[in-house]
Every structure is written in structure tokens, then in C-alpha cells.
DSSP file (Angstrom, degrees, kcal/mol; ACC not computed):
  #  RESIDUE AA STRUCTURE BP1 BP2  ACC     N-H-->O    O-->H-N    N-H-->O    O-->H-N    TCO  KAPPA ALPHA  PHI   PSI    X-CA   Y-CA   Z-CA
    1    1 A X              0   0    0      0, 0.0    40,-2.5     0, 0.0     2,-0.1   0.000 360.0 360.0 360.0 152.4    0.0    0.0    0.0
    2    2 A X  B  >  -A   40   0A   0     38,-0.3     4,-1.4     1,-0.1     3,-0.4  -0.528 360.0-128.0 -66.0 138.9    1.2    3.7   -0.7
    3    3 A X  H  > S+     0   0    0     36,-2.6     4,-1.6    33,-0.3     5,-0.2   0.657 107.4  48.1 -77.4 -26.7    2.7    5.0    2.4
    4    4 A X  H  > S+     0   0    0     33,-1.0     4,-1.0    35,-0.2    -1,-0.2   0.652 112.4  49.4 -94.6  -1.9    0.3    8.4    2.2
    5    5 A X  H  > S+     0   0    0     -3,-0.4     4,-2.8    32,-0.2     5,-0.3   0.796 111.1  47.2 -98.3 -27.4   -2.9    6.2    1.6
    6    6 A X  H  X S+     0   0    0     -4,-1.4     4,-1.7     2,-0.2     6,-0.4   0.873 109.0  58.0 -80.4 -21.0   -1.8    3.8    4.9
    7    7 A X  H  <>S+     0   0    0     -4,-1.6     5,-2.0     2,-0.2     6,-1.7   0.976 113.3  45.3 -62.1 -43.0   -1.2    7.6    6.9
    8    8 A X  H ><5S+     0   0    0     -4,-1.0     3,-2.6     1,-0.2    -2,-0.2   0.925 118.2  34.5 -52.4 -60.7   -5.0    7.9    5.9
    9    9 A X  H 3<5S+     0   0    0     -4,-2.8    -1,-0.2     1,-0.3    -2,-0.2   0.627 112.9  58.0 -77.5 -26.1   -6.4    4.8    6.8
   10   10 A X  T 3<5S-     0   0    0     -4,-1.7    -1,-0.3    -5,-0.3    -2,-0.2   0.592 102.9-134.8 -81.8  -3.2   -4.3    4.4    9.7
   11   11 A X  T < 5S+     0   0    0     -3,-2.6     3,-0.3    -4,-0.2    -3,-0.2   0.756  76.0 123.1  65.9  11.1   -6.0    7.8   10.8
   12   12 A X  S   <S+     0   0    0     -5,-2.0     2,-0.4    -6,-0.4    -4,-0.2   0.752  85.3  22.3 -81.6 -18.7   -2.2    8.6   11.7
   13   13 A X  S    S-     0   0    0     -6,-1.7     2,-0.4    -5,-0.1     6,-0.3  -0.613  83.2-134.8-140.4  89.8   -2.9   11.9    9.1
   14   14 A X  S    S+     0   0    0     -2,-0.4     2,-0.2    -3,-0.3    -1,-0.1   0.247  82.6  33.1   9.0 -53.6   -6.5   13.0    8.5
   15   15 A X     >  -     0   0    0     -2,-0.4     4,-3.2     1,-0.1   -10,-0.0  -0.953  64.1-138.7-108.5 111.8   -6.2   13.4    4.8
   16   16 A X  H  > S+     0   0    0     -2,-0.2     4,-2.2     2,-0.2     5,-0.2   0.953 112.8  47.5 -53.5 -59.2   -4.4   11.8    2.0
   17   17 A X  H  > S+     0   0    0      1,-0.2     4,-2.4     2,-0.2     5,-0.2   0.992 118.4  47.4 -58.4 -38.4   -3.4   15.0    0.0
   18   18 A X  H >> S+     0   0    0      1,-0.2     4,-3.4     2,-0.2     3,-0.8   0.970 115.3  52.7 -37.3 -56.0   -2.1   16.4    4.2
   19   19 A X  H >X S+     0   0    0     -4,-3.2     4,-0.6    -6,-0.3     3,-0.5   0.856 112.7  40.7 -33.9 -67.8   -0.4   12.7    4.1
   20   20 A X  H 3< S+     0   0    0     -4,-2.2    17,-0.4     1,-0.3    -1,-0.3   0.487 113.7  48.6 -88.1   3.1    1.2   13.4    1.0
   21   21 A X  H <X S+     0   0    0     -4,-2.4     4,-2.0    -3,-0.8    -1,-0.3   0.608 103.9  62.7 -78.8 -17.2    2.2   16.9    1.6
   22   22 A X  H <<>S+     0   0    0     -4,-3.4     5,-0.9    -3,-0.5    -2,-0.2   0.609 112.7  37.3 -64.6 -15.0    3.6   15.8    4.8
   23   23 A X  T  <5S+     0   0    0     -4,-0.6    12,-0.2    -5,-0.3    -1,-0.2   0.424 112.2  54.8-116.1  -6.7    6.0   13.6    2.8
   24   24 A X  T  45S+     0   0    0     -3,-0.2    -2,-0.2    -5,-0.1    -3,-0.1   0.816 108.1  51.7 -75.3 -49.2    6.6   16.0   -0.1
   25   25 A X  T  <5S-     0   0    0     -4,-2.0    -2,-0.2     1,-0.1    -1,-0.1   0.354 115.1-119.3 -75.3   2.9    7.6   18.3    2.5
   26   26 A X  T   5S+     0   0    0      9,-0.3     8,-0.2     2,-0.1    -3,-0.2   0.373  83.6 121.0  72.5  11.6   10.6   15.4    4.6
   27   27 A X      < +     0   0    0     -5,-0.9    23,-2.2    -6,-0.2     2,-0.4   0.353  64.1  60.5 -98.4  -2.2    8.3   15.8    7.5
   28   28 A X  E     -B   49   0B   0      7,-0.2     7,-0.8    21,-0.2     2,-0.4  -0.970  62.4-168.4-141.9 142.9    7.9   11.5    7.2
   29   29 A X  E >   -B   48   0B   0     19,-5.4    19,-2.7    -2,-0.4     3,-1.0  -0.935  11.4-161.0-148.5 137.6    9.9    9.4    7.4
   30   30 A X  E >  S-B   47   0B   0     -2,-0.4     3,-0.6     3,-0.3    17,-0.2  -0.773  79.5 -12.0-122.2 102.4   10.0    5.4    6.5
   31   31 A X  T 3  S-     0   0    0     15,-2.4    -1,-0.3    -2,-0.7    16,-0.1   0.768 128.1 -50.8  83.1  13.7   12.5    3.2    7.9
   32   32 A X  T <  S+     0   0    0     -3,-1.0     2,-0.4    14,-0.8    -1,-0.2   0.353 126.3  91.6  94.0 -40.7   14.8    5.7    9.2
   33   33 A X  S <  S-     0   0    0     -3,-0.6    -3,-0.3     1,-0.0    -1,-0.1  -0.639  85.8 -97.0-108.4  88.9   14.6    7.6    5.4
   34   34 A X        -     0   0    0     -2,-0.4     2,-0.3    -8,-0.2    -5,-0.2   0.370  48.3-154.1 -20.2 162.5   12.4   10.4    3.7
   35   35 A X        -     0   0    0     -7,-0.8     2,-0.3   -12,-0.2    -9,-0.3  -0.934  12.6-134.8-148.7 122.9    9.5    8.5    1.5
   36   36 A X    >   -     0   0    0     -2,-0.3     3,-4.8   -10,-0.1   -33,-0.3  -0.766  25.3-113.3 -58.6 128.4    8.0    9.6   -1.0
   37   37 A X  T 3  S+     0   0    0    -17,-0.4   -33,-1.0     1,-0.4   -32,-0.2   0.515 120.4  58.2 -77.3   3.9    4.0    9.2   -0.9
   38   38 A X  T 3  S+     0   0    0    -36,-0.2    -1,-0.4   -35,-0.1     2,-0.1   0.547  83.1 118.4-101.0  -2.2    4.0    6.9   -3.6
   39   39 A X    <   -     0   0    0     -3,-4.8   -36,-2.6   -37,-0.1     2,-0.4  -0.511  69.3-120.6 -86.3 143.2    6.7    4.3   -1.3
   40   40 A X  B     -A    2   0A   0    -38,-0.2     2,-0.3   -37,-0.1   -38,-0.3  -0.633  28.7-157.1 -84.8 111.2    5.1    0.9   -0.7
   41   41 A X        -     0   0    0    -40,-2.5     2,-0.1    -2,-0.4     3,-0.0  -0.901  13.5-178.5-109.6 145.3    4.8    0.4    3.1
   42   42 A X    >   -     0   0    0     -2,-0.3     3,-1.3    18,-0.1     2,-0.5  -0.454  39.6 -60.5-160.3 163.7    4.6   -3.2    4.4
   43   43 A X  T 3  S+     0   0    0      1,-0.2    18,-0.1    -2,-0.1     3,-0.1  -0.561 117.1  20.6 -87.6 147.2    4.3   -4.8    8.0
   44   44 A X  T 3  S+     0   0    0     -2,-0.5     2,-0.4    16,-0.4    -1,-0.2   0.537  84.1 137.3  88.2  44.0    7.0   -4.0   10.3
   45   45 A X    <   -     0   0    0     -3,-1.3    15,-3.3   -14,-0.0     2,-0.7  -0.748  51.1-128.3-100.5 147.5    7.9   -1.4    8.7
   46   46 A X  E     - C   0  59B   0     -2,-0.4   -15,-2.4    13,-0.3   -14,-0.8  -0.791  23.9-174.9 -94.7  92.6    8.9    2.0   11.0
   47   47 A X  E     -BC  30  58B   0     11,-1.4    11,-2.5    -2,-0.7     2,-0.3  -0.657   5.6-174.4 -99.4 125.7    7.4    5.4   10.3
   48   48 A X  E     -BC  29  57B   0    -19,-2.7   -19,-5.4    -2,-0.6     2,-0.3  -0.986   6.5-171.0-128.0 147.4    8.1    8.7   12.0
   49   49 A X  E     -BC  28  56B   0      7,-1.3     7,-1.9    -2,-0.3     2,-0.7  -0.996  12.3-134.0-140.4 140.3    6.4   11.5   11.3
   50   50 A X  E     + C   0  55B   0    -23,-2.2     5,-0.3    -2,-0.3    -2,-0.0  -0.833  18.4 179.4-130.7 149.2    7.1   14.6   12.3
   51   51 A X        -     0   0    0      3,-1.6    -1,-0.1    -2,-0.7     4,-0.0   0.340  54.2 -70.1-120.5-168.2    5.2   17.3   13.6
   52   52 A X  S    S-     0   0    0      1,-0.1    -2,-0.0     3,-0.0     3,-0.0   0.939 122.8  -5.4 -46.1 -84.1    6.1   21.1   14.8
   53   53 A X  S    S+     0   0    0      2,-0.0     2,-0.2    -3,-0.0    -1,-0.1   0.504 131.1  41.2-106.2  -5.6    8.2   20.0   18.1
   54   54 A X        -     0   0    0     -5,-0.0    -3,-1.6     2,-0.0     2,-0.3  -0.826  62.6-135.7-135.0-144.5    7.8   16.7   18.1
   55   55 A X  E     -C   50   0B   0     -5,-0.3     2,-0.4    -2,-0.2    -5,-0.2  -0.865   8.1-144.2-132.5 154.5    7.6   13.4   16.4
   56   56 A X  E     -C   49   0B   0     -7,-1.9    -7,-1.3    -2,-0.3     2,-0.4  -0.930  19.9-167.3-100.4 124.9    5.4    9.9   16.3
   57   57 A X  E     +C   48   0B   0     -2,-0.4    22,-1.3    -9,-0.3     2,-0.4  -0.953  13.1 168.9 -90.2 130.1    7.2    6.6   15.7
   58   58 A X  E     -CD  47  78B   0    -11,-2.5   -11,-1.4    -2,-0.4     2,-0.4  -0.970  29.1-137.4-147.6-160.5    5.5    3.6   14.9
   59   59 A X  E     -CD  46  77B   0     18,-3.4    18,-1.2    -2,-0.4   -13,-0.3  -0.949  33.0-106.4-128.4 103.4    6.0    0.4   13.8
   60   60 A X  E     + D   0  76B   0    -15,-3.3   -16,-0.4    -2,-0.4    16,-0.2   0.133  34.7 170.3  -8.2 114.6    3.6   -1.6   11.0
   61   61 A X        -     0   0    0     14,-0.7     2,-0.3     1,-0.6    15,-0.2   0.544  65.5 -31.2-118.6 -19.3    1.4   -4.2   12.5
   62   62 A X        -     0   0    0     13,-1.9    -1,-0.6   -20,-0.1     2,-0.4  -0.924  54.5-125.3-170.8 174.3   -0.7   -4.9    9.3
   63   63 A X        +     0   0    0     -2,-0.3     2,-0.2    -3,-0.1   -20,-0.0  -0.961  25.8 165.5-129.7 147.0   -2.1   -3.3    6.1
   64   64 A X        -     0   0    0     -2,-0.4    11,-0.1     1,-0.0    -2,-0.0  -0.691  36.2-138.2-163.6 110.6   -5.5   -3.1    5.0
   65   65 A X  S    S+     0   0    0     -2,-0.2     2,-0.4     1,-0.1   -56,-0.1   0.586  95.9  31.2 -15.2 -48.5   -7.3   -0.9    2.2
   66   66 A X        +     0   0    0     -3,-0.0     2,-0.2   -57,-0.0    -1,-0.1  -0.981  63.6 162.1-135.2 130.7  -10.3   -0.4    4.4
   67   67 A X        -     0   0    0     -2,-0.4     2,-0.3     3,-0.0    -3,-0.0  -0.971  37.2-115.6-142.4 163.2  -10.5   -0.2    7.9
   68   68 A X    >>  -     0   0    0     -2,-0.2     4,-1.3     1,-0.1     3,-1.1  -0.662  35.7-107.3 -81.5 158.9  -13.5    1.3   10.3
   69   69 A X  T 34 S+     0   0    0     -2,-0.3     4,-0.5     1,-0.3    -1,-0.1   0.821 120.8  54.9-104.7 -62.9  -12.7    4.6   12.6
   70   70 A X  T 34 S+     0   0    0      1,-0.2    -1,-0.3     2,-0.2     3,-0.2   0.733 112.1  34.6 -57.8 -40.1  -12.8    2.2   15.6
   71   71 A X  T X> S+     0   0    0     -3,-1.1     3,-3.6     1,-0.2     4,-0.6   0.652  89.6 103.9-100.3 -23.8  -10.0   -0.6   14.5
   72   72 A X  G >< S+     0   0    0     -4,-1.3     3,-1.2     1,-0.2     4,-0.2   0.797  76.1  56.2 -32.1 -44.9   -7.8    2.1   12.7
   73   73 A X  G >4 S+     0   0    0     -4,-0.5     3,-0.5     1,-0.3    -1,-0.2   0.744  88.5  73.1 -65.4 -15.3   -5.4    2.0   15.7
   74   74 A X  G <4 S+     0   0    0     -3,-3.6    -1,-0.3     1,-0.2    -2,-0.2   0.896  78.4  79.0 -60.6 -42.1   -4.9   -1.5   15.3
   75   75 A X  G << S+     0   0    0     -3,-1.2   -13,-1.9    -4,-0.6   -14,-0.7   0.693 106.5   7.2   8.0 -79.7   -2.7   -0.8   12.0
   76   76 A X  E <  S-D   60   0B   0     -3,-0.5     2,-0.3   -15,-0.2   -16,-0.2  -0.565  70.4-129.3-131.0 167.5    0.6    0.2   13.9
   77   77 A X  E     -D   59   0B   0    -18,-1.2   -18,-3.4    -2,-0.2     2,-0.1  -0.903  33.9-103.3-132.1 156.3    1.9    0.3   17.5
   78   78 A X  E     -D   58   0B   0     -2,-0.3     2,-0.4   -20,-0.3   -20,-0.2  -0.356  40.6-168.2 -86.2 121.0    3.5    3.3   19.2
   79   79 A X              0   0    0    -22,-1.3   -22,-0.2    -2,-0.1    -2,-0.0  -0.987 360.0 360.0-127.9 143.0    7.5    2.7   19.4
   80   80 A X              0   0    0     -2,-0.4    -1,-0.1   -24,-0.1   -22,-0.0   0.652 360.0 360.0 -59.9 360.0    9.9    5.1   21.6
């Protein structure tokens, strides 16, 4: 799955076009490296994203196209 379409669905970024200005702009970052919104992210894969003063890590725990508001968090877990 496209790394700005799993920030949507994972509810980690409101909006896909936000998603994929947050990653046009270096502000995410996948594995430790800017991503591009078109890069394919996969489970256990690590995303930081980062914000005014600080940043989110987490870590892939599955992908799925469609998820409900309720299960979104299930996606990823929180890593320090």
C-alpha cells in the first residue's frame, strides 16, 4: 500500500493530499529515510512522522485498504 494512503487509513494523518504533503515536505519518514507518498509500506515497517516540536514513531502491524474509525489504531503500535 502507498505510504500516504496507509497515513489515511491508519488515521495517523487526517487526509491523504495532508499525508502526501507531509511527505513531499521530509516531515515522514519510513525506515529511518524520507518517503515519498508513492513508497510501498509493508508490515513492520517503521514510520516517523514529524510534527512542529515533536515526532510519532510507529511500527507496521498490518495493512489493509479499508479499515473502520474504531479498529484504525490497530494498524501500527507506538515505538519510543
Amino acid at each position: 500500500m502507498r505510504l500516504d494512503k496507509f497515513l489515511k487509513v491508519s488515521r495517523l494523518i487526517k487526509r491523504r493530499s495532508v499525508a502526501a504533503d507531509a511527505c513531499s515536505a521530509s516531515r515522514v519518514l519510513l525506515n529511518g529515510k524520507e518517503a515519498k507518498p508513492s513508497k510501498e509500506v509493508r508490515e513492520g515497517d517503521v514510520i516517523e512522522i514529524v510534527y512542529g516540536k515533536g515526532s510519532l514513531r510507529v511500527r507496521v502491524t498490518n495493512v489493509v485498504e479499508v479499515t473502520k474509525k474504531e479498529s484504525a489504531a490497530e494498524l501500527y503500535e507506538v515505538v519510543d
